[in-house]
MMTF fields as JSON, N, C-alpha, C and O atoms, coordinates in Angstrom:
{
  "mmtfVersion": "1.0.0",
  "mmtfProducer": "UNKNOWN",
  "numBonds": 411,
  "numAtoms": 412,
  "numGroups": 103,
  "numChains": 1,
  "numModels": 1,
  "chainsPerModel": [1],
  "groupsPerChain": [103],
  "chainIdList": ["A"],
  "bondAtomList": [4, 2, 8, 6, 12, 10, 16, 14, 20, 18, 24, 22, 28, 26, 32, 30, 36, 34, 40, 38, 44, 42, 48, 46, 52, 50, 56, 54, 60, 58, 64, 62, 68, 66, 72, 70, 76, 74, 80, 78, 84, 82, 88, 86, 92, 90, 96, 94, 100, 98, 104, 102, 108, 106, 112, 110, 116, 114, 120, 118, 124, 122, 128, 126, 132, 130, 136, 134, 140, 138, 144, 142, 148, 146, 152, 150, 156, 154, 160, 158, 164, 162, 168, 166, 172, 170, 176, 174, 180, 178, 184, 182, 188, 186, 192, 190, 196, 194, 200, 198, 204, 202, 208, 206, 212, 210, 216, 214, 220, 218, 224, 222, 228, 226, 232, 230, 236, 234, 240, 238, 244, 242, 248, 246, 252, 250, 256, 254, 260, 258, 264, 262, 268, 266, 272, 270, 276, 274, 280, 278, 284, 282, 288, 286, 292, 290, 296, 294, 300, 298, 304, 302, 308, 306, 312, 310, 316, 314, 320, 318, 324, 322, 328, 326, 332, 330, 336, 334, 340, 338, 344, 342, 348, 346, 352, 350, 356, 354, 360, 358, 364, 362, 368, 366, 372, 370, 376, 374, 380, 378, 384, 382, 388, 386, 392, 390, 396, 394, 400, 398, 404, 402, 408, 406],
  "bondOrderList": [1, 1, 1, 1, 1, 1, 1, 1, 1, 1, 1, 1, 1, 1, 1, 1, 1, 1, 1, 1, 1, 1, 1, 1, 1, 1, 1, 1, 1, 1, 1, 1, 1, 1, 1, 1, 1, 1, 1, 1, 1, 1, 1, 1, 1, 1, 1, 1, 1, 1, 1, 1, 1, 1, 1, 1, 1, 1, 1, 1, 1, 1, 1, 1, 1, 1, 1, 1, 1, 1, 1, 1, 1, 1, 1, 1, 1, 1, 1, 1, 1, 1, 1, 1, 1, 1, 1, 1, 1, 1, 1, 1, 1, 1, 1, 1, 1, 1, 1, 1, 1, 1],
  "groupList": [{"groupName": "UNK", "atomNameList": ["N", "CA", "C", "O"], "elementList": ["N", "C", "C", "O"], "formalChargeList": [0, 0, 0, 0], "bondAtomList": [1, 0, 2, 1, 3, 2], "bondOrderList": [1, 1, 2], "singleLetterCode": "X", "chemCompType": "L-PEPTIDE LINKING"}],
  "groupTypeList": [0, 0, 0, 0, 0, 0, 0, 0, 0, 0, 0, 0, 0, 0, 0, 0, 0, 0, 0, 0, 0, 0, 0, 0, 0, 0, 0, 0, 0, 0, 0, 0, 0, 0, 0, 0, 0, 0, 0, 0, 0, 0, 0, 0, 0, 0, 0, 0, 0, 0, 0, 0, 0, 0, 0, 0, 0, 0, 0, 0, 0, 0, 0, 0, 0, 0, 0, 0, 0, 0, 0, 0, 0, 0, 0, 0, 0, 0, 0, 0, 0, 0, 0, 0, 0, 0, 0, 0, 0, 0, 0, 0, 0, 0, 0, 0, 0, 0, 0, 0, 0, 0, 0],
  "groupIdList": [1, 2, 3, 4, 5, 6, 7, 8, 9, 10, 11, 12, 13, 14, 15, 16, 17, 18, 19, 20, 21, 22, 23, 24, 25, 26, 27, 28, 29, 30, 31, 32, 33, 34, 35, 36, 37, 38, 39, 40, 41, 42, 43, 44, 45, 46, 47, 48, 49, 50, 51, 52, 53, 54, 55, 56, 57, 58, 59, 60, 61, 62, 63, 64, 65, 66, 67, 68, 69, 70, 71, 72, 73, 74, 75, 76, 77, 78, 79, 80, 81, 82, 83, 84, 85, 86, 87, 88, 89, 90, 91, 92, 93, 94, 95, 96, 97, 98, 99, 100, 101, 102, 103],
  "secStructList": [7, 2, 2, 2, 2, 2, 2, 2, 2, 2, 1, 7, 7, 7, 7, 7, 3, 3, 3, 3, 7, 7, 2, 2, 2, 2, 2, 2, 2, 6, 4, 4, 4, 1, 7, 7, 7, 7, 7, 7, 1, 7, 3, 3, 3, 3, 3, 3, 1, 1, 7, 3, 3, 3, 3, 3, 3, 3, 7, 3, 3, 3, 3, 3, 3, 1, 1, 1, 7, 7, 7, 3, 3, 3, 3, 6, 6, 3, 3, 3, 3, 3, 7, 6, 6, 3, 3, 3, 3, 3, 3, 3, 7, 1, 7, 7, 3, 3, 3, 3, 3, 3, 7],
  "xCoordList": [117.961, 119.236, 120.262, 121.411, 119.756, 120.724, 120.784, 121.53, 120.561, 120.895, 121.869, 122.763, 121.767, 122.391, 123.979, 124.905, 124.09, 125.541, 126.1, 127.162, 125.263, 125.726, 126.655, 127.802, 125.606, 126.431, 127.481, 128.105, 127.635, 128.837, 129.806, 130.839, 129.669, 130.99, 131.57, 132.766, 130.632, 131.147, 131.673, 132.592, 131.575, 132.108, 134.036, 134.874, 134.104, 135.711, 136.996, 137.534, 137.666, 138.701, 139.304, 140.101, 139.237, 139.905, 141.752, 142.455, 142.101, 143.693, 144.004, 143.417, 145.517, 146.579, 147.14, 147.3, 147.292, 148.849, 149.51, 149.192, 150.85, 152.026, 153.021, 153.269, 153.513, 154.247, 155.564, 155.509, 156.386, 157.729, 157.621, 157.763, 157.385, 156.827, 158.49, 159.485, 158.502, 158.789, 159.419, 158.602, 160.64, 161.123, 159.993, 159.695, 159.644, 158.621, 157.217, 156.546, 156.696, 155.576, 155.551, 154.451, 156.69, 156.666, 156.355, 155.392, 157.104, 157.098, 155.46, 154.582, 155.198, 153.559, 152.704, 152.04, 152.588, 151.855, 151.857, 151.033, 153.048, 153.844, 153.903, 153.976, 153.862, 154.653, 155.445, 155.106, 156.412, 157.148, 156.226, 156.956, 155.166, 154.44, 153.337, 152.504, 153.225, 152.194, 153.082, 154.282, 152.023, 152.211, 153.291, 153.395, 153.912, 154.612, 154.114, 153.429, 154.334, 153.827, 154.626, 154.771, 155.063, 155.799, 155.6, 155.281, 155.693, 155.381, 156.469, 157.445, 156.397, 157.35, 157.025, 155.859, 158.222, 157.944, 156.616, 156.674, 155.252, 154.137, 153.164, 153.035, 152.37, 151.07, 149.929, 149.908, 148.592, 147.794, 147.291, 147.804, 145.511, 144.313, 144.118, 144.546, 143.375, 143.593, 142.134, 142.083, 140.888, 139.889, 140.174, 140.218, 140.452, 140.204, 139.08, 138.574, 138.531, 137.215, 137.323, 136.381, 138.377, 138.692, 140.175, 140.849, 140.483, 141.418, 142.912, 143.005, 143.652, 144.946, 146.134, 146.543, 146.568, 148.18, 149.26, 149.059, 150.471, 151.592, 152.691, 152.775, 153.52, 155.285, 156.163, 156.221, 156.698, 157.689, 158.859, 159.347, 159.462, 160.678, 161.791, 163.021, 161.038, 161.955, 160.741, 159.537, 161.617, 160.96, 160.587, 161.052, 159.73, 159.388, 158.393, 158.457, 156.936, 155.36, 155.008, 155.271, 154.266, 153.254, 152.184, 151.812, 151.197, 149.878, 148.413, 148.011, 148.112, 147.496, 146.02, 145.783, 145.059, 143.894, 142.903, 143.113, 141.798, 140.917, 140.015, 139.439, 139.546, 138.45, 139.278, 138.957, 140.279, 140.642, 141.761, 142.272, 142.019, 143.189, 144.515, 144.81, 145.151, 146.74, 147.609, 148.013, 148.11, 149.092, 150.366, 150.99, 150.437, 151.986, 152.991, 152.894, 153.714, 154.902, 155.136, 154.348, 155.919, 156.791, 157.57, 157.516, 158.126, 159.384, 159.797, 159.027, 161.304, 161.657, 161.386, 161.799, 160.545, 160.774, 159.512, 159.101, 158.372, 157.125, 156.094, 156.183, 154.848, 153.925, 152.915, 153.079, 152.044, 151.036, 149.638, 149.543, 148.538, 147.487, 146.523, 146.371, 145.832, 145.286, 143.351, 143.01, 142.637, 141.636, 140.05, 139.764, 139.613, 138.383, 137.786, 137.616, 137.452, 136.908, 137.666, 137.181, 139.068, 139.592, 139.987, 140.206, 140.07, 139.776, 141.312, 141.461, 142.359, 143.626, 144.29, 143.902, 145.88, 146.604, 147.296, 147.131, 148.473, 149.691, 150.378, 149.931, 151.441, 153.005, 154.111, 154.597, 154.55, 155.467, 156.668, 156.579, 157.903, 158.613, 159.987, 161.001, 160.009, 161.66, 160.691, 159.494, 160.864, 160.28, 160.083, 160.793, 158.626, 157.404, 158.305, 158.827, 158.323, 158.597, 157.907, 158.375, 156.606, 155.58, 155.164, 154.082, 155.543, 154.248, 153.246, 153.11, 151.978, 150.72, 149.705, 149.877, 148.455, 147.371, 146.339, 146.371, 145.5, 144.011, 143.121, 143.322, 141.745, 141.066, 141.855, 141.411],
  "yCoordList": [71.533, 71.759, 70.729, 70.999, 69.605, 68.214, 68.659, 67.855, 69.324, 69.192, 70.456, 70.262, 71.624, 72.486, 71.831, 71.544, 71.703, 70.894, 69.95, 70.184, 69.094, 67.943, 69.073, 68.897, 70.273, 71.11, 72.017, 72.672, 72.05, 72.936, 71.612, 71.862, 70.943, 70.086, 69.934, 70.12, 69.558, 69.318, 70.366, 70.171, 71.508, 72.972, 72.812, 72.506, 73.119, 73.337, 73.499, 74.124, 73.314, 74.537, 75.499, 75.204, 76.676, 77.558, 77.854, 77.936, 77.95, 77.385, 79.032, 79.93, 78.856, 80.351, 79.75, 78.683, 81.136, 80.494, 81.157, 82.188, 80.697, 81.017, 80.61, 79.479, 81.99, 81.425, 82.628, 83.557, 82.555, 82.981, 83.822, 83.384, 84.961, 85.788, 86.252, 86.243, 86.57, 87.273, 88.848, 89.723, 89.235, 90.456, 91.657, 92.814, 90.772, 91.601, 91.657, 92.661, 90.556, 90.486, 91.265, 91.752, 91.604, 92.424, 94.034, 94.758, 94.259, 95.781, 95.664, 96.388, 95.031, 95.102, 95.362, 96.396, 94.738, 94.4, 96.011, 96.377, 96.421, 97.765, 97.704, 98.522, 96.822, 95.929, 97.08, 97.427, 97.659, 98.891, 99.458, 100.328, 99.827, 100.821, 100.772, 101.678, 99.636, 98.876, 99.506, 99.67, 99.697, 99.881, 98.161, 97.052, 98.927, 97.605, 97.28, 98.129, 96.291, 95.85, 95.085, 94.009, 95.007, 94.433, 93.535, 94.192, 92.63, 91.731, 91.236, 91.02, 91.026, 90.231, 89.128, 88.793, 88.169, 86.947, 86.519, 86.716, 85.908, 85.673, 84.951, 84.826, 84.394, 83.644, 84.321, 85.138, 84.199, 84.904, 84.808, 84.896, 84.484, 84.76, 85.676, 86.83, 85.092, 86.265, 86.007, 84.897, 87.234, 86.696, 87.25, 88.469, 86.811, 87.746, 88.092, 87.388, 89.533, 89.826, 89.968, 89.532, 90.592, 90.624, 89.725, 89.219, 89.7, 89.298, 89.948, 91.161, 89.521, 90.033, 89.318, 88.157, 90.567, 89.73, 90.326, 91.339, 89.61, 90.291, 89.433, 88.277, 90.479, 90.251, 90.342, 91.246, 88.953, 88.617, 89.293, 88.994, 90.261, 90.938, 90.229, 90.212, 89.77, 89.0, 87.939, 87.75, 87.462, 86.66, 84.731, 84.286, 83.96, 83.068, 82.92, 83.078, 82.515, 82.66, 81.674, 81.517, 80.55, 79.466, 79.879, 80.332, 79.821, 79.866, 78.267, 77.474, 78.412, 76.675, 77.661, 78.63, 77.171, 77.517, 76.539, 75.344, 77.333, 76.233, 75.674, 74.769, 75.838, 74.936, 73.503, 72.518, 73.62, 71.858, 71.546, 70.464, 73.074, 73.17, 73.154, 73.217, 73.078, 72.843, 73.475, 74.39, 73.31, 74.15, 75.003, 74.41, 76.091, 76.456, 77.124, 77.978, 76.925, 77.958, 79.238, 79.053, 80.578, 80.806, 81.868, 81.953, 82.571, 83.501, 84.424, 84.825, 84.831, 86.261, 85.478, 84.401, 86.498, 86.154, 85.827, 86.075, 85.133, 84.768, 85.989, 87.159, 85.183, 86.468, 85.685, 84.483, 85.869, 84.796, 85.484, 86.661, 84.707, 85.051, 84.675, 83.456, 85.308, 84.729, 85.404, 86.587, 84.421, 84.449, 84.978, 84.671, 85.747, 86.182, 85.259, 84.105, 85.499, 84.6, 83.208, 82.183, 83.733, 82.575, 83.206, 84.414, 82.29, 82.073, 81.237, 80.17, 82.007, 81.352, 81.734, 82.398, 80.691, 81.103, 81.516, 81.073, 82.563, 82.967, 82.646, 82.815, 82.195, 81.592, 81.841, 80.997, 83.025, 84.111, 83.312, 83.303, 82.567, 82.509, 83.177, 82.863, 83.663, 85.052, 86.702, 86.458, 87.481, 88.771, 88.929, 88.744, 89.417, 89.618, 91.071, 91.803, 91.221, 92.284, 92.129, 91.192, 92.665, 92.653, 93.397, 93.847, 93.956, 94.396, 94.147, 93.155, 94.724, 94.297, 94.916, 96.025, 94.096, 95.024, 94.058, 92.873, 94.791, 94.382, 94.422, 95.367, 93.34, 93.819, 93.04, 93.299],
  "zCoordList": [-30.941, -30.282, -30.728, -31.079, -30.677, -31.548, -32.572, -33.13, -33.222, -34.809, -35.121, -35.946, -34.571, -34.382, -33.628, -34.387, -32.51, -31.886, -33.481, -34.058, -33.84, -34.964, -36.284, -36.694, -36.716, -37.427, -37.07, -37.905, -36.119, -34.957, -35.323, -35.944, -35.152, -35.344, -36.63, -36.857, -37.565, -38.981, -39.212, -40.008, -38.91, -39.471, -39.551, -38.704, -40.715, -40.903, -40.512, -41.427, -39.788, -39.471, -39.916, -40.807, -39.617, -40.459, -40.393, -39.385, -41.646, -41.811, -42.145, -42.748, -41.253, -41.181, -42.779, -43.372, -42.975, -44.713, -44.324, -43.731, -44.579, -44.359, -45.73, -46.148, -46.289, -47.31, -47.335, -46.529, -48.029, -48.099, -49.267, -50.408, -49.004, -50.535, -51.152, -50.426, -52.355, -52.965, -52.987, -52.701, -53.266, -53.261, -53.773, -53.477, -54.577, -55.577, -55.175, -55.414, -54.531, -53.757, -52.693, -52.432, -51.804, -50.459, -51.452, -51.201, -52.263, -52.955, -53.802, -53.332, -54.659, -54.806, -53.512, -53.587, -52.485, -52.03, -50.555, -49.717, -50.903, -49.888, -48.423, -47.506, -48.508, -46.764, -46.101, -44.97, -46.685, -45.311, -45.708, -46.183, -45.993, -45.344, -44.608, -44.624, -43.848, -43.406, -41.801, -41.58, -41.039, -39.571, -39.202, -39.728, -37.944, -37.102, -35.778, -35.208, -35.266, -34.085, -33.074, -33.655, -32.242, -31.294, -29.933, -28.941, -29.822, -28.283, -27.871, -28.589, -26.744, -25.905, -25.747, -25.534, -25.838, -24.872, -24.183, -22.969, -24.671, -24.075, -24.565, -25.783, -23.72, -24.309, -24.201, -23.28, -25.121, -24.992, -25.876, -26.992, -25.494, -26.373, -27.539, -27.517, -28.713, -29.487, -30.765, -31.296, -31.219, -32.163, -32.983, -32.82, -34.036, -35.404, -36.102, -36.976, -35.61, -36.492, -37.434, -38.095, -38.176, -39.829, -40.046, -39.149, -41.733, -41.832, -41.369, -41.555, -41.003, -41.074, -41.774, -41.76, -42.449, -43.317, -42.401, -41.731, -42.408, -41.567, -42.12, -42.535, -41.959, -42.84, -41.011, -40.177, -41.044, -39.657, -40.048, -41.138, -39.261, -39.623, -38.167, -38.212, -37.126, -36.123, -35.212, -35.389, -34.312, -33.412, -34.034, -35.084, -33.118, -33.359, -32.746, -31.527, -33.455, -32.882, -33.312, -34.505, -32.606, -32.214, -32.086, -31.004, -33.439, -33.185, -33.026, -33.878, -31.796, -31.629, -31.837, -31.116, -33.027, -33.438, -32.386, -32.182, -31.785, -30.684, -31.486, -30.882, -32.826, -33.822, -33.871, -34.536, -33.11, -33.57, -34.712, -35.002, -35.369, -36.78, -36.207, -35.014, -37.043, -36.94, -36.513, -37.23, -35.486, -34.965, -36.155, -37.036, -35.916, -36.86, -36.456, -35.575, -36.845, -36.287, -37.26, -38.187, -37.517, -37.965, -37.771, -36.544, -38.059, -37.952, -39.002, -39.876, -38.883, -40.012, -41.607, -42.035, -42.215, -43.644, -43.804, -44.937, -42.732, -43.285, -43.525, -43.151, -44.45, -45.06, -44.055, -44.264, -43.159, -42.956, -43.053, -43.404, -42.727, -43.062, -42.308, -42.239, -41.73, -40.466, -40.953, -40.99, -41.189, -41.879, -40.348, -39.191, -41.289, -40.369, -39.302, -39.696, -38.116, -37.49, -36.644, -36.164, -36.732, -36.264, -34.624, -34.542, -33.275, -32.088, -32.249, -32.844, -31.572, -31.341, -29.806, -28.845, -30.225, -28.568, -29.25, -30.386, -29.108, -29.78, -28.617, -27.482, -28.891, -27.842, -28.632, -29.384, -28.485, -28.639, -27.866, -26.638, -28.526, -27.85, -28.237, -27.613, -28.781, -29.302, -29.017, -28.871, -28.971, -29.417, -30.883, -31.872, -30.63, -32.493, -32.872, -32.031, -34.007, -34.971, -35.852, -36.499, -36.523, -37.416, -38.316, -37.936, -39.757, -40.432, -40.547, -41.263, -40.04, -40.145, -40.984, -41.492, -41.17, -41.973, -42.208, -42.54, -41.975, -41.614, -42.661, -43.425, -43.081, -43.878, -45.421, -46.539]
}
């Protein structure tokens, strides 16, 4: 049981990316044709069983990861990337406007 807890800790954190793509990257990649998604103003639990990519078309979202990783922010214009297996809070503070896609 000690040795198991000892490797639970060393384990990694897993990191969101967030980067500012490209005119040309949104059209490769076919972002408007990716479903949208919408929230209000809110906090709230959230697991990712698979990956998800998503293109911010409005709002401003605070994601605090519970493995202990880095808090981030971001907003219109970001691509982010939110990697399998990650256990977060989202704190939605503008209203989400989202392309999303899974996998």
């Amino acid at each position: 049981m000690q040795g198991e807890f000892s490797m639970a800790k060393s384990k990694k954190p897993l990191s969101i990316k967030i980067e500012k793509p490209s005119k040309d990257k949104l059209e490769q990649e076919g972002i408007e044709g990716w479903p949208i998604w919408e929230k209000e103003v809110s906090t709230f639990d959230y697991h990712y069983d698979e990956k998800e990519t998503c293109f911010i078309l409005d709002g401003k979202v605070r994601i605090e990861p519970k493995d202990g990783g880095k808090p981030v922010e971001f907003g219109p214009g970001d691509l982010v990337t939110f990697p399998e297996g990650l256990d977060c809070v989202w704190k939605i503070s503008k209203p989400v406007r989202k392309h999303y896609k899974f996998g």
